[in-house]
Residue, then its C-alpha position, 0 to 999 in steps of 0.5 A: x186941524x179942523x176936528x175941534x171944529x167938526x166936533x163943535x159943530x155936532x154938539x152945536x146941532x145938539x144944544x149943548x153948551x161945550x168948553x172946547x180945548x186945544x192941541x191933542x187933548x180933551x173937550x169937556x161939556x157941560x149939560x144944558x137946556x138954555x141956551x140953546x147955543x154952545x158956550x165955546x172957549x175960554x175968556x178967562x173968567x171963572x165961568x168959562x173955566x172949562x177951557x182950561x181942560x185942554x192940555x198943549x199942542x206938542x205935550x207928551x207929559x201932561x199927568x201933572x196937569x190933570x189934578x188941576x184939570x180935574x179942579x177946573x172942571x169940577x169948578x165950572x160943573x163939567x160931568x164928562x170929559x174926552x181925552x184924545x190919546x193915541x194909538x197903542x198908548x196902553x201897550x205900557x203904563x210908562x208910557x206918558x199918555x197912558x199915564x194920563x189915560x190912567x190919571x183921567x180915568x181915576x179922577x172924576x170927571x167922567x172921563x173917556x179916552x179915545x186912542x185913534x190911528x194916523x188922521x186921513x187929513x195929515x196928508x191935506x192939513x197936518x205934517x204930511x201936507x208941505x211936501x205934498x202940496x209942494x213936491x207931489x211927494x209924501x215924506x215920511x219914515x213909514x217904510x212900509x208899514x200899513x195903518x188904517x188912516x181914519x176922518x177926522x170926522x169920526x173921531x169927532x162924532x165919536x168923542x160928541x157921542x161920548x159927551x152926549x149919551x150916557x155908559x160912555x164915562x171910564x171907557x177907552x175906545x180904539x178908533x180906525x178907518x176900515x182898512x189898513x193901507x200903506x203910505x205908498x197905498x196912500x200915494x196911490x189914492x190920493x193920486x186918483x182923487x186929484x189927478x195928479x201923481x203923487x209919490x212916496x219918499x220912505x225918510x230914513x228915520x234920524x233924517x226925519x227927526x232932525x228935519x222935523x225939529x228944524x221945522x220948528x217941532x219941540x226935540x220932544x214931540x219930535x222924538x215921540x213921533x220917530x217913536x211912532x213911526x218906528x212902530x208903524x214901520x214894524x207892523x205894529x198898527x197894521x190892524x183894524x179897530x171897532x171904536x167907531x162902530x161901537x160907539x156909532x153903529x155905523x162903519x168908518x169912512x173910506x180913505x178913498x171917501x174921504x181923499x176924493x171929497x177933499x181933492x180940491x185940498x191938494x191942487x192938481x198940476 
């Protein structure tokens, strides 16, 4: 997904020096003046111990591992922290992400969560992406439960804000596009973005599951992502959050902004 990289390239024009993580989780900065170029990454040495913040793609249990975060960062002088979350996680405190919300939030580092709804660029890059490409079609157990797809774009600009200015460290922010829209909706933008007519197939849930895991997907991830979509398909993300404008005093993009600007992803025919 290319928002570590959107995210790097706004702290890049900044002149900070980043440590960057992968898979759905957090980005630390270290504050500096010289250089003027982000130190990006980790090689390994104790330096570059930042990187180590970061928590694995497809994890869902991942409070053991902030103690040894909260370490590393205090090891390599990282003072803020973004934790990207999702939406809905604080709905309970059983649930593992809040967990880590909550854990993060209590350790020091100057953490700020960030809880996002669906990225727009699941239909172009994420799981959404193969069938569309291949079929024309968007599979997917939504019924017809709307969500206020959201750039990837501004959760970036966000989460650099929240790295770079002050009264951002303990706060959690709820993120979303500026209209909540079905996936059918979605088919239908997308179709007038690329010219090309694009369907929605509603996925009986255990059939997408069991199709997901085959593709490769850990049982457990894939079963936090039915969980997901069984929330969206009863409403449950059919509402509009002010995050984006709290943080950046500006309006989220459109969907539709956002589809005809990456047409050339989803290849007419």
């Amino acid at each position: 997904m290319r928002r570590r990289a959107l995210l790097l390239a706004v702290l890049a024009l900044s002149g900070t020096t980043a440590a960057a993580c992968g898979g759905r989780g957090g980005v630390g900065e270290r504050g500096t003046t010289n250089p003027p170029q982000p130190t990006v990454g980790a090689s390994g040495g104790q330096n570059d111990a930042a990187g180590n913040l970061g928590f694995p793609a497809f994890a869902t249990k991942n409070t053991t591992r902030v103690g040894g975060a909260d370490a590393v960062a205090n090891a390599a002088g990282v003072s803020r922290a973004v934790f990207l979350s999702f939406r809905g996680a604080d709905a309970g405190n059983d649930n593992p992400f809040r967990q880590t919300e909550l854990a993060l939030l209590a350790s020091g580092t100057g953490a700020t969560v960030i809880r996002p709804s669906l990225f727009s660029q699941n239909f172009t890059e994420g799981f959404l992406a193969p069938p569309i490409r291949g079929q024309a079609v968007i599979a997917a157990p939504a019924g017809t439960g709307r969500v206020p797809f959201i750039d990837a774009g501004d959760i970036a600009a966000v989460a650099a804000a929240a790295l770079l200015n002050d009264g951002h460290a303990g706060r959690a922010y709820d993120l979303s596009g500026p209209r909540v829209l079905s996936f059918a909706d979605a088919a239908a933008t997308l179709s007038a973005a690329t010219g090309r007519t694009i369907g929605y197939l509603d996925v009986p849930p255990t059939d997408w599951q069991a199709g997901t895991i085959a593709a490769g997907v850990p049982a457990d991830y894939a079963r936090f992502l039915s969980v997901l979509f069984e929330t969206l398909r009863a409403g449950q993300h059919d509402y509009l959050a002010d995050g984006v404008q709290q943080v950046l005093g500006r309006q989220p993009r459109a969907f539709g902004d956002w589809a005809h600007a990456e047409a050339a992803q989803i290849p007419a025919r």
